[in-house]
Structure formats: structure tokens, C-alpha cells
C-alpha positions as CSV (number, residue, x, y, z in Angstrom):
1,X,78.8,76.2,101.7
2,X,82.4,75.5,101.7
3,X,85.0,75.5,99.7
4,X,88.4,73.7,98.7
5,X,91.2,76.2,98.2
6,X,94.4,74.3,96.7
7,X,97.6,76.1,96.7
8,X,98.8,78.5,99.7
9,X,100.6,80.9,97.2
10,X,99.5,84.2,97.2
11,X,96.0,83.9,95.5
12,X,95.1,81.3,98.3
13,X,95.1,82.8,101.3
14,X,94.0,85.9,99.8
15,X,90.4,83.9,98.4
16,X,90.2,82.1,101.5
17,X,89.7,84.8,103.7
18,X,87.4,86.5,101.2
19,X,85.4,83.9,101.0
20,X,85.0,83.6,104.3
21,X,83.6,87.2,104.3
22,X,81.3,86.3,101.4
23,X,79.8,83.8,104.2
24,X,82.0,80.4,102.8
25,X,83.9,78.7,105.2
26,X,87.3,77.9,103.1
27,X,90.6,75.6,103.8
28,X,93.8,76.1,101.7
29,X,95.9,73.1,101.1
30,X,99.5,73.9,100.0
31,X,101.3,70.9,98.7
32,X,105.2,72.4,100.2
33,X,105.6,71.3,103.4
34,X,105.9,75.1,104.8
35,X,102.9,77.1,103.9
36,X,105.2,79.8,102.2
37,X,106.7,78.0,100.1
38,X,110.4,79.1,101.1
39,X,110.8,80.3,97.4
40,X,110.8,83.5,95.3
41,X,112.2,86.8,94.7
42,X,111.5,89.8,95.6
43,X,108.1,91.3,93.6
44,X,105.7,94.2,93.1
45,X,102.0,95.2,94.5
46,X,100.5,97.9,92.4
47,X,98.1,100.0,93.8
48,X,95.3,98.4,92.2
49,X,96.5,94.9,94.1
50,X,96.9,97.0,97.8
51,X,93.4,98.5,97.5
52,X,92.0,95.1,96.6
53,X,94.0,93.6,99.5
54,X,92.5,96.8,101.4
55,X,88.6,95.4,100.6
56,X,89.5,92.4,102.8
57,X,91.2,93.5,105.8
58,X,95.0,92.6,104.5
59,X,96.2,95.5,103.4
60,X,97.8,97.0,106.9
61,X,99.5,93.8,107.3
62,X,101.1,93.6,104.0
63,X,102.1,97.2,103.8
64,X,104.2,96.8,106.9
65,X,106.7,94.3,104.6
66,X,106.3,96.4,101.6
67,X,108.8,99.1,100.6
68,X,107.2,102.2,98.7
69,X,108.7,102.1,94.8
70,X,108.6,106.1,93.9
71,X,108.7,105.8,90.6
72,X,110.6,103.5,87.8
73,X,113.4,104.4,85.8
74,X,114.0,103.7,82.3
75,X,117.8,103.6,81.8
76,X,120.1,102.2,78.7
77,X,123.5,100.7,79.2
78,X,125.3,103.7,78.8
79,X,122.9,105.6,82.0
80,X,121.0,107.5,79.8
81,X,117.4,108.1,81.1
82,X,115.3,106.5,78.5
83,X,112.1,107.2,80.6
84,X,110.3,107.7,83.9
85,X,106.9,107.1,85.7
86,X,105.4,106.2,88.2
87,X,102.2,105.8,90.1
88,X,99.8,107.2,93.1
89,X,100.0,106.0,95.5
90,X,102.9,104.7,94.5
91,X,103.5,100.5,94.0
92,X,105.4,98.5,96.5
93,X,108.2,96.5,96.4
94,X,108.3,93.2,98.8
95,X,110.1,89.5,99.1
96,X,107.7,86.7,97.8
97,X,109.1,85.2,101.1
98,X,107.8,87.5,103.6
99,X,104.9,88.6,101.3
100,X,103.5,84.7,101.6
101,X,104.2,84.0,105.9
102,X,102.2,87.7,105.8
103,X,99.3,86.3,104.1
104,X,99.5,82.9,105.6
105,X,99.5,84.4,109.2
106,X,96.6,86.7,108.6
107,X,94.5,83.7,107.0
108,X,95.2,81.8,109.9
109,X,94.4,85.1,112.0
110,X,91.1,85.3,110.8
111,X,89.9,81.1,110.9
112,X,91.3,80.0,108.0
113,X,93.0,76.8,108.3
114,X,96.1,76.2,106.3
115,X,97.4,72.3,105.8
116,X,100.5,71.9,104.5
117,X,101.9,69.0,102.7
118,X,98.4,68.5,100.9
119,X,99.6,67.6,96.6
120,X,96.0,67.4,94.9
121,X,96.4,64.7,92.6
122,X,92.5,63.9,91.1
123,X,89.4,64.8,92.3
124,X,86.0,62.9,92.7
125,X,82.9,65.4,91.1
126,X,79.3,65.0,92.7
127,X,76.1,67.3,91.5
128,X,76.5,68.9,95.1
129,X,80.2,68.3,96.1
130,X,83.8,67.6,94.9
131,X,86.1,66.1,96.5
132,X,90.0,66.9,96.5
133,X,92.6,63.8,96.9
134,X,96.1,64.0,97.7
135,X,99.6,61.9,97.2
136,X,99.6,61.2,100.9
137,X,96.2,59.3,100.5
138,X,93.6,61.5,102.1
139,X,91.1,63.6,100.7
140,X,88.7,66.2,101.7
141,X,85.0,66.9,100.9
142,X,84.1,70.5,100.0
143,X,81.1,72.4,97.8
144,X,83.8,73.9,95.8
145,X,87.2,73.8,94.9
146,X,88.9,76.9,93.8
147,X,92.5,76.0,92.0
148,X,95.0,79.0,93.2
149,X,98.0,76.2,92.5
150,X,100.0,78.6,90.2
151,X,101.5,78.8,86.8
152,X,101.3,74.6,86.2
153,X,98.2,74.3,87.8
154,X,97.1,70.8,88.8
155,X,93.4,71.9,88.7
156,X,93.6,73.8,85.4
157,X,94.6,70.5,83.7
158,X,91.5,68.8,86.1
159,X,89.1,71.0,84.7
160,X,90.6,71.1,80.8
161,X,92.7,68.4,80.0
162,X,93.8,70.3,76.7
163,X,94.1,73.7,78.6
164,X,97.7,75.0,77.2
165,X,101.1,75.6,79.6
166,X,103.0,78.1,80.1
167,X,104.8,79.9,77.3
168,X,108.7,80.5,77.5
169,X,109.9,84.7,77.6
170,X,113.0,84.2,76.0
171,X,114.7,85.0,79.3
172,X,115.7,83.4,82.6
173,X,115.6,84.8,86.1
174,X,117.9,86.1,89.3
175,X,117.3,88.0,91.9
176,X,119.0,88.5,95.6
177,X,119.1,89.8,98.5
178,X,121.7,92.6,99.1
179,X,122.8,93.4,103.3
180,X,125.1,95.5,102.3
181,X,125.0,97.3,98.6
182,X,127.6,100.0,98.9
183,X,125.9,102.3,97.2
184,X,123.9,105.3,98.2
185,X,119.9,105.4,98.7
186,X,117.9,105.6,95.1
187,X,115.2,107.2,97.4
188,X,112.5,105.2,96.4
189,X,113.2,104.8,92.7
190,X,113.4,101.6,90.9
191,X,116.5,101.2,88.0
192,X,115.4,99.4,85.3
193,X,118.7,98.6,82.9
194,X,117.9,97.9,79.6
195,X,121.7,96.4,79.1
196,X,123.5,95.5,76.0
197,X,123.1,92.3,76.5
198,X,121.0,91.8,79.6
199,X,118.3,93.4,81.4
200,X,118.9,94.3,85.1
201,X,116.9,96.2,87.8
202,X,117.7,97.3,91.1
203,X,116.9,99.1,94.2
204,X,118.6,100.4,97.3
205,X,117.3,101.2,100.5
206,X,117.7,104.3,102.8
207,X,119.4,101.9,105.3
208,X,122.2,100.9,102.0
209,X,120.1,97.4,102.1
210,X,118.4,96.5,98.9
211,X,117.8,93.9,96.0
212,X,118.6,93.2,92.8
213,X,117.2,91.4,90.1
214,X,118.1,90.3,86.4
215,X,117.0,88.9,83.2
216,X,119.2,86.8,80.4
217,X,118.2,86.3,77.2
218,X,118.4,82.1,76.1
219,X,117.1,80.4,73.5
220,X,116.8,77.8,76.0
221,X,114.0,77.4,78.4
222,X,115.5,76.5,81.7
223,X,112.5,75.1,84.8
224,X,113.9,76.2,87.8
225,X,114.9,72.8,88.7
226,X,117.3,72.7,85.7
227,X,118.4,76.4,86.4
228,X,119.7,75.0,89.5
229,X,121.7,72.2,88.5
230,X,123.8,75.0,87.2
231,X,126.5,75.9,90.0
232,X,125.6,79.1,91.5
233,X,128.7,80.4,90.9
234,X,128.6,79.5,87.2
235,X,125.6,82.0,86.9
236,X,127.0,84.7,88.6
237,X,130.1,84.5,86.4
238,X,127.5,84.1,83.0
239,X,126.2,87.9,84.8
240,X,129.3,89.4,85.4
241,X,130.3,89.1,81.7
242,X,126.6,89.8,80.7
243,X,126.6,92.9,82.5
244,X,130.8,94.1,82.1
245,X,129.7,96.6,79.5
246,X,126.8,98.3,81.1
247,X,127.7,101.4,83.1
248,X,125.0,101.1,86.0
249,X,126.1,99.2,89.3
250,X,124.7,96.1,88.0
251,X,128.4,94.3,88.6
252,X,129.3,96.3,91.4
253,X,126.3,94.5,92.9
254,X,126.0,91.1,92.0
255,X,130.2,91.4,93.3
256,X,128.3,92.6,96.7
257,X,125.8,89.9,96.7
258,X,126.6,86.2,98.6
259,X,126.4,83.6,96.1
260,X,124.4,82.2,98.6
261,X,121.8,84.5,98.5
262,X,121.5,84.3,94.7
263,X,118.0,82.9,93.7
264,X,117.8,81.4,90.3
265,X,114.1,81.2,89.1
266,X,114.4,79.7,85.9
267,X,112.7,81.0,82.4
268,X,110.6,83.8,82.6
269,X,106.8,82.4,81.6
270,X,103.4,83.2,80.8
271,X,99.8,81.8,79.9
272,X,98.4,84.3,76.9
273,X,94.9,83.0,77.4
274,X,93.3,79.5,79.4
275,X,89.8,78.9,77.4
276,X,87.9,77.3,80.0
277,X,88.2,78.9,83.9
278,X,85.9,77.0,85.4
279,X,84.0,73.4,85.3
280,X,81.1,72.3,87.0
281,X,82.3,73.0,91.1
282,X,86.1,73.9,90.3
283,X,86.9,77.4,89.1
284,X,90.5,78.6,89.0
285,X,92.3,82.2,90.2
286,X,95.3,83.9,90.1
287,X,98.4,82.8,87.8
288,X,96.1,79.0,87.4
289,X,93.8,81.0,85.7
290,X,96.2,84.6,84.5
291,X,99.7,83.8,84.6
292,X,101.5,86.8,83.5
293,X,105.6,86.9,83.3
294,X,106.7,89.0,86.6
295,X,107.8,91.9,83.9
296,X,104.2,93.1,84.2
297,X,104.5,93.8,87.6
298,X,101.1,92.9,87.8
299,X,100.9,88.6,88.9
300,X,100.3,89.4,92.4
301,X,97.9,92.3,92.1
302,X,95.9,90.5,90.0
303,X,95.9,87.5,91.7
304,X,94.6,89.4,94.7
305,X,92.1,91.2,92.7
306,X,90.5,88.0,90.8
307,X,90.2,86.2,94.5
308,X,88.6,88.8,95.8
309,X,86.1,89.2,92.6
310,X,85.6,85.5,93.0
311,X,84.4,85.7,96.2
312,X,82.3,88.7,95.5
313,X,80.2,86.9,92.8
314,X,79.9,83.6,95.1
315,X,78.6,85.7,98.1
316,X,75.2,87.2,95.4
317,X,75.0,84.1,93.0
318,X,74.7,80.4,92.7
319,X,78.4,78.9,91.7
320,X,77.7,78.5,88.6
321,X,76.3,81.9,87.3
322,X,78.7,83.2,89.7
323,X,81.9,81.5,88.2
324,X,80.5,83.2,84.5
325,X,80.1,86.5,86.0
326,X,84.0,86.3,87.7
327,X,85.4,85.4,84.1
328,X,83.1,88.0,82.5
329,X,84.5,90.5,85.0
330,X,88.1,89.2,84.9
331,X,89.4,88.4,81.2
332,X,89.9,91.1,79.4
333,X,91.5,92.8,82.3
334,X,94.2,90.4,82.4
335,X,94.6,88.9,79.2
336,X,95.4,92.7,78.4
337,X,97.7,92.9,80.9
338,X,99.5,89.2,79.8
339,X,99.7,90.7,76.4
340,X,101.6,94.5,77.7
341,X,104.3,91.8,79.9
342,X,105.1,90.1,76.6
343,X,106.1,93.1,74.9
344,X,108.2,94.1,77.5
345,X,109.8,91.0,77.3
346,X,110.9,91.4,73.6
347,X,112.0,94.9,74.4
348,X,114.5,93.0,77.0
349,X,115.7,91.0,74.9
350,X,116.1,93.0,72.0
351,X,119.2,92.3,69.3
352,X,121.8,94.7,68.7
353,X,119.6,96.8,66.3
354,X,116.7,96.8,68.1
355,X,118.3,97.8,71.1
356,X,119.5,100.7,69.1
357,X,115.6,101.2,68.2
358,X,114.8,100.8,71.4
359,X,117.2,103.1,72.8
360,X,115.9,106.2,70.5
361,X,112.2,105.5,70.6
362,X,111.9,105.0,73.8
363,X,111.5,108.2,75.3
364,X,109.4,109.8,72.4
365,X,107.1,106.7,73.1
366,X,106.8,108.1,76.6
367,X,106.9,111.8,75.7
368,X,103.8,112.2,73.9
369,X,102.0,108.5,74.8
370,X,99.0,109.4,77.1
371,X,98.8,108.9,80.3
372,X,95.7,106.9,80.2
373,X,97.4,104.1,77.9
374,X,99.6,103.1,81.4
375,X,97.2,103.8,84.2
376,X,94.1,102.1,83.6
377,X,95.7,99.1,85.2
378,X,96.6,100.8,88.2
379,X,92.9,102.7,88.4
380,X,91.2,99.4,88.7
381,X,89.4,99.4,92.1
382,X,86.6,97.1,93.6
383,X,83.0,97.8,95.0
384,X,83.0,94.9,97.3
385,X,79.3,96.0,98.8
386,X,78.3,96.0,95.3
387,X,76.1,93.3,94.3
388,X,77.8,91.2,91.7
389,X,76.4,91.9,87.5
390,X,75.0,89.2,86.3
391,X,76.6,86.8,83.9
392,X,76.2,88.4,80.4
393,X,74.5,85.1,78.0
């Protein structure tokens, strides 16, 4: 068997090399002309997504870019502490940038072939193969094709032409870099800045490196092409003012930050629910199949998690009782989790009174929520010598 992986994100190179352990030999074509991408901010890997990288062999490699996350911190704009958590082992912080050439690398490392450049455009369907074709006019012949080509998946629209986009957040992305923050270590712990009129988070490093990222409320959704059209410096002036009130270091550091180095990703989207993951030899994975907005925390862990599930199910069953046991396995988990990420989002972009709600609520919530409520996301861990559960009918 072999199989078609299209997209060299994150849930590419991650269901590559597991299927390569389930005994399917797998190539990943990335349509960007580098196989990283060269986009994206800086992220989170839960413990759930590190121990599912752990069941294929990537875990070492991608802790060694990671950067431990102690615990998260609730604040308001005024500095209150509004709440606190966090998890064990605790979750990691790392640049989508360096997270991708890791993965890429260590695919590579282990016989996966990457080919860059590769923009699936249709595919041709056989009862024993597919086969992918691409803007540049070539094609290649596989058993399966798995679609790990994100958010505005060319493959989810293959396999469903009705299948829904992504939903706007209400909110549109920054994030950067930071050499030099001027501030002292937060030893380990995320800020999360619930603002007046903004949301903000930040981090610094031991070394007075760190990153910062932040979240405006718009009534209008901006891509990330049309975000950019947008002088840089325009934005960071549209933050300085968003953030003037707060008292937190959220000006201190965008002031710190090279416009430069300031990434603007655009509105802040999600997928509540696709209705059909898979169709005849094409099945989808990560944010094609599960696109959660990044306030979950939760894209790239479960993007792991559902490639290495995939691959799981097609290493004990035929493809297509294996592609109903992955979504049987799969669903709830993360339309659950899609569904937490959305109410964060309104939280964030709460109006005056509701910040004031907010605000007040927030750490009763936390007080006297249980523990269990939070952490069954993190608990999630996979049996990879387990034989895969049949398909329920």
C-alpha cells in the first residue's frame, strides 16, 4: 500500500512517518515552495500532542525547539490575577517555523520523501487507486490520499463539495518575535491579558528573549492576505492604542519588537463540525478535518494525535472500515474541543459589560470548577500496539 499525503504542515509529516510504521510507504506533497512553509507564529504542544508525537519516534526531536510553559495566567487589564493553571508535564511553547523544518527533517530522516511545490488541484478515483494532480501538470499514483492541507483544504472540498469553511472568531492575529524584551524572566509562566479592549499574551525567556502575541476584536474578517496589505506599521500603531490602557507590558513590548518581525495572521478561524471525513480512498486529518481557532491551544496536538490514529486504524483494517473507525475514534474529541476554543473567543472579545462579568466570575469559575472539566484533554494518550476497535455500524 501507499499513500498520498498532501500538505507538509504539521499533520503531514507527522501521518507520513506513521504510516510508514503502520507498514504504508507515504510521500507528502506541500504546495509552498519550502517544505515549512516560512509562515506562522509561535504555538502550543499540550501534553496530550508530545506523548502522541512520543508513539512515533518525534517527540525528542521536537522537544529540543520547545520551551516548557509552567503554567498560564489569567490576568485583567488592571494585573489582577483572574486565574491560574497549568498542566503535567507541563505544555510547550514553540515557533510554527522551527516546529515545521523539525518535522520536515525527521520525515525525511526516516524515508519519507517530501516534494515541494506540489498544489493538488483534482484528482482522478479508481476502485484500487487515486490519483493526485497538480498546477504544475504532474500527478502521482497512490492507494490513498490523506488530505493534511489545512484550514481551506483542497481535499475536504474534493471529497464534499458542500463541506462548510471556516468560521470567522471575531478577532485578528499578531504575534512576534522578541531578541530583546527588557523585561525579567516569567519563569515559565504564560500571561494571558484579558485587556479592555484587546486580548494579549506573552512570555519571556530566562535568557530576556521571548514572544508575544495578540488578538483584536473586528467586525471584519481580514485573510491574511488582506491583513497584510495593511502597513505594518499601521497595525502596530492600531495595538499601541488598543493596549494604552492595560497595565501589563503589552506596550512596553510591541515598543521592543522590530516591525519587521511583526507577523500578521489575519482572522482568528475555526471549522465547528465537517460532516463527511472521508470518501472512497481520500480521508482527511488535522485542521482539514478539525480546525480549531489557535485559542484552544490544542490545533497541533490534535493534529498530531488524529495522524497517528489514522495510521493506527490503517495498519489493522481495510481503508475503508479503517477510515470509520479513525472518525469514530476522533469526533467527539475534537469537535469538543472546537466548541471550548469558541468560547474563549467570545470571552476575548467581550464588550464593556461583559468584560466586567468576566472579570468577577472568572476566578469563582476556576475556584470551585473541577479539575476534571480542564484536563481530560490533556489526559488523552494513545495505545499504538493496540489493535484498532472496530468501526461501530
Amino acid at each position: 500500500m501507499t499513500a498520498l499525503v498532501i500538505g507538509g504542515g504539521i499533520g503531514g509529516p507527522v501521518a507520513a512517518v506513521a504510516l510508514r510504521r503502520a507498514g504504508i510507504e507515504a510521500t507528502v506533497f506541500e504546495a509552498h515552495a519550502r517544505p515549512a512553509g516560512g509562515a506562522g507564529g509561535g504555538l502550543s504542544i499540550a501534553p496530550n500532542g508530545m506523548r502522541a508525537l512520543g508513539v512515533v519516534g518525534l517527540e525528542e526531536a521536537v522537544r529540543a525547539v520547545t520551551t516548557p510553559i509552567t503554567s498560564m495566567r489569567m490576568r485583567s487589564w488592571t494585573g489582577k490575577v483572574l486565574a491560574e493553571f497549568g498542566t503535567e508535564p507541563p505544555m510547550s511553547m514553540v515557533w510554527r517555523d522551527d516546529l515545521q523544518r523539525v518535522l520536515s527533517e525527521e520525515a525525511a530522516g526516516q524515508g519519507v520523501r517530501v516534494v515541494p511545490g506540489k498544489r493538488l488541484t483534482h484528482v482522478t478515483e479508481a476502485p484500487d487507486h487515486v490519483v493526485a494532480h497538480f498546477a504544475d501538470g504532474t500527478s502521482a499514483t497512490g492507494g490513498l490520499l490523506v488530505g493534511a492541507d489545512g484550514i481551506r483544504s483542497t481535499v475536504r472540498r474534493l471529497i464534499d463539495p458542500g463541506a462548510p469553511g471556516p468560521r470567522y472568531a471575531g478577532l485578528l492575529g499578531f504575534g512576534a518575535r522578541v531578541a530583546d524584551t527588557g523585561l525579567p524572566s516569567t519563569g515559565g509562566v504564560m500571561h494571558m491579558v484579558f485587556g479592555k479592549r484587546a486580548f494579549f499574551g506573552y512570555q519571556v525567556l530566562d535568557d530576556g528573549s521571548g514572544g508575544w502575541f495578540a488578538n483584536l476584536p473586528s467586525r471584519t474578517p481580514l485573510s491574511t492576505t488582506e491583513a497584510r496589505k495593511t502597513p505594518v506599521e499601521e497595525w502596530v500603531a492600531t495595538m499601541r492604542a488598543a493596549f494604552a490602557d492595560d497595565r501589563v507590558p503589552a506596550v512596553a513590548l510591541i515598543d521592543r519588537t522590530d516591525p519587521a518581525d511583526v507577523l500578521v495572521t489575519g482572522a482568528l478561524e475555526d471549522v465547528p463540525s465537517v460532516p463527511t471525513w472521508s470518501r472512497g480512498r481520500m480521508v482527511l486529518v488535522g485542521d482539514a478535518a478539525h480546525a480549531t481557532s489557535p485559542s484552544s491551544g490544542q490545533g497541533a496536538s490534535l493534529a498530531v494525535e488524529s495522524a497517528v490514529e489514522l495510521a493506527r486504524c490503517l495498519r489493522d483494517l481495510p481503508h475503508d472500515r479503517a477510515f470509520a473507525a479513525y472518525e469514530h475514534l476522533r469526533r467527539d474529541r475534537v469537535e469538543r474541543i472546537i466548541a471550548m476554543a469558541a468560547r474563549t473567543n467570545r470571552d476575548k472579545a467581550a464588550g464593556p459589560v461583559g468584560r466586567v462579568l468576566r472579570d468577577l466570575l472568572m476566578p469563582w469559575a476556576v475556584k470551585f470548577a473541577k479539575p476534571e472539566r480542564y484536563t481530560w484533554q490533556f489526559d488523552h494518550r494513545i495505545d499504538w500496539d493496540e489493535p484498532s476497535a472496530v468501526a461501530r455500524p
